[in-house]
C-alpha positions as CSV (number, residue, x, y, z in Angstrom):
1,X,4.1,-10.3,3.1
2,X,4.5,-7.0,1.5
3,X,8.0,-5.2,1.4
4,X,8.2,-1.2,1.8
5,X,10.9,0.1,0.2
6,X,13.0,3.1,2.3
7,X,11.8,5.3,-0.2
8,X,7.8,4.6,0.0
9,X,8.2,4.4,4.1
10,X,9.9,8.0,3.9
11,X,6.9,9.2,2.1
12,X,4.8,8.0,3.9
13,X,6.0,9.3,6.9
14,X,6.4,13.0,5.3
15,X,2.7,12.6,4.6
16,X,1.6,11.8,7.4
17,X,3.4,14.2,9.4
18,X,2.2,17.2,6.7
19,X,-1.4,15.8,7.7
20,X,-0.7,16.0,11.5
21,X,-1.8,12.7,11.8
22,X,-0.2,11.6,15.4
23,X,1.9,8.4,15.9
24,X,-1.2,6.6,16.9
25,X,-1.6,6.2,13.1
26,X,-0.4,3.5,10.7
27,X,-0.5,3.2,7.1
28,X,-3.4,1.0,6.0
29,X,-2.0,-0.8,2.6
30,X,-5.2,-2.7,0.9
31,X,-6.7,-4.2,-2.3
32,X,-10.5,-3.0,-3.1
33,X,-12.8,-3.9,-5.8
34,X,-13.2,-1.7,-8.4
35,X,-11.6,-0.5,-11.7
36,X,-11.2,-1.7,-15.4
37,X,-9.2,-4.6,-14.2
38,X,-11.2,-5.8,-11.1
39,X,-9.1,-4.8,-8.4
40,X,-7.5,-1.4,-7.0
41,X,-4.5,-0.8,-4.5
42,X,-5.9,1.4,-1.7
43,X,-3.6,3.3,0.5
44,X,-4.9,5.0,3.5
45,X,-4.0,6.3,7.2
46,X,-5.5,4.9,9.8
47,X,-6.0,3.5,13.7
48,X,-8.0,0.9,13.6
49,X,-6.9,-2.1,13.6
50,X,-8.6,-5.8,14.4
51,X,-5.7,-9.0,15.7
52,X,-8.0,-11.2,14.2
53,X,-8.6,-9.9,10.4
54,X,-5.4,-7.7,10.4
55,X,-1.4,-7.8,10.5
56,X,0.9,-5.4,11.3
57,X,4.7,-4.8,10.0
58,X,7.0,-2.0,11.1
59,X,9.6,-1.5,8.3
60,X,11.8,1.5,7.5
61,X,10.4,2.9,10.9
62,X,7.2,2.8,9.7
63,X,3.8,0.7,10.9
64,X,1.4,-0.6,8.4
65,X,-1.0,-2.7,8.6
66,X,-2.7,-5.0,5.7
67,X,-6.1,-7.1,6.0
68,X,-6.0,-11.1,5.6
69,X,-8.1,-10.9,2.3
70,X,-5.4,-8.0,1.0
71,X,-2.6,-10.3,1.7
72,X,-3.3,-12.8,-0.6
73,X,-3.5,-10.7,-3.3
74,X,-0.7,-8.6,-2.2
75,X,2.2,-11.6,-1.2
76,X,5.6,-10.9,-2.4
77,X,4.5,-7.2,-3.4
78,X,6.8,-4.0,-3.2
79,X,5.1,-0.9,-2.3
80,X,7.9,2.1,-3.4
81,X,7.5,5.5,-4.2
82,X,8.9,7.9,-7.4
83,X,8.8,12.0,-8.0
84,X,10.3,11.8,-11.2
85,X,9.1,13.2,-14.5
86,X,8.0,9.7,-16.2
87,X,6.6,8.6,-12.4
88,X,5.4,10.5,-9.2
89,X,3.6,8.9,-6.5
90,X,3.2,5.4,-4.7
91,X,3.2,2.5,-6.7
92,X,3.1,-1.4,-6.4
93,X,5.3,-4.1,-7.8
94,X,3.2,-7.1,-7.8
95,X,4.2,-10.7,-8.8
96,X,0.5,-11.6,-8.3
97,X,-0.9,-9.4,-11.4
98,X,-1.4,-10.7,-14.8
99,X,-3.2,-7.9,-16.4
100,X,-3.6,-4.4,-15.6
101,X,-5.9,-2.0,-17.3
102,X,-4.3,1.3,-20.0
103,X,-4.4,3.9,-16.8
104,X,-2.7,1.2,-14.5
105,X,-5.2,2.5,-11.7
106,X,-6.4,-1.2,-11.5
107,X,-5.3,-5.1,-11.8
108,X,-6.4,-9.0,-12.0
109,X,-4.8,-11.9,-11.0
């Protein structure tokens, strides 16, 4: 399972709400191929959703959704956000990583 902090489900919700996106939509939270590293977190909005290759958590008030193949690479993960001056944005705490490229746009395990 991957936690959502109060923080990243707040911003979440402010972004969705700035898109008009209605409450029919969930945050998709997902792990894609691609990068210097091998793998990319991909965070999108979303209403589709399949029982059989999905789950779906509520946390914070807030529904998201990750795919069966995302979860194994995303178990015991912490998705928070920043707006800082050294950090802004969404960004994962991962147990599962071991390498992550210079940019820290992408990961292995």
């Amino acid at each position: 399972m991957i936690t959502v902090t109060e923080t990243a489900a707040t911003a979440a919700q402010a972004t969705k709400e700035r898109s008009k996106y209605g409450e029919e939509y969930f945050l998709r939270i997902g792990v894609v191929g691609g990068g210097c590293s091998g793998f990319a977190y991909k965070l999108t909005f979303d209403t589709k959703y399949d029982e059989t290759k999905d789950t779906r958590y509520e946390m914070h008030g807030m529904s998201y959704v990750v795919d069966k193949k995302s979860s194994l690479f995303l178990d015991g993960a912490t998705l928070n956000y920043a707006d800082g001056i050294e950090r802004q944005g969404f960004y994962f705490d991962n147990p599962n990583v071991v390498k992550t490229c210079g940019c820290g746009s992408s990961f292995s395990v």
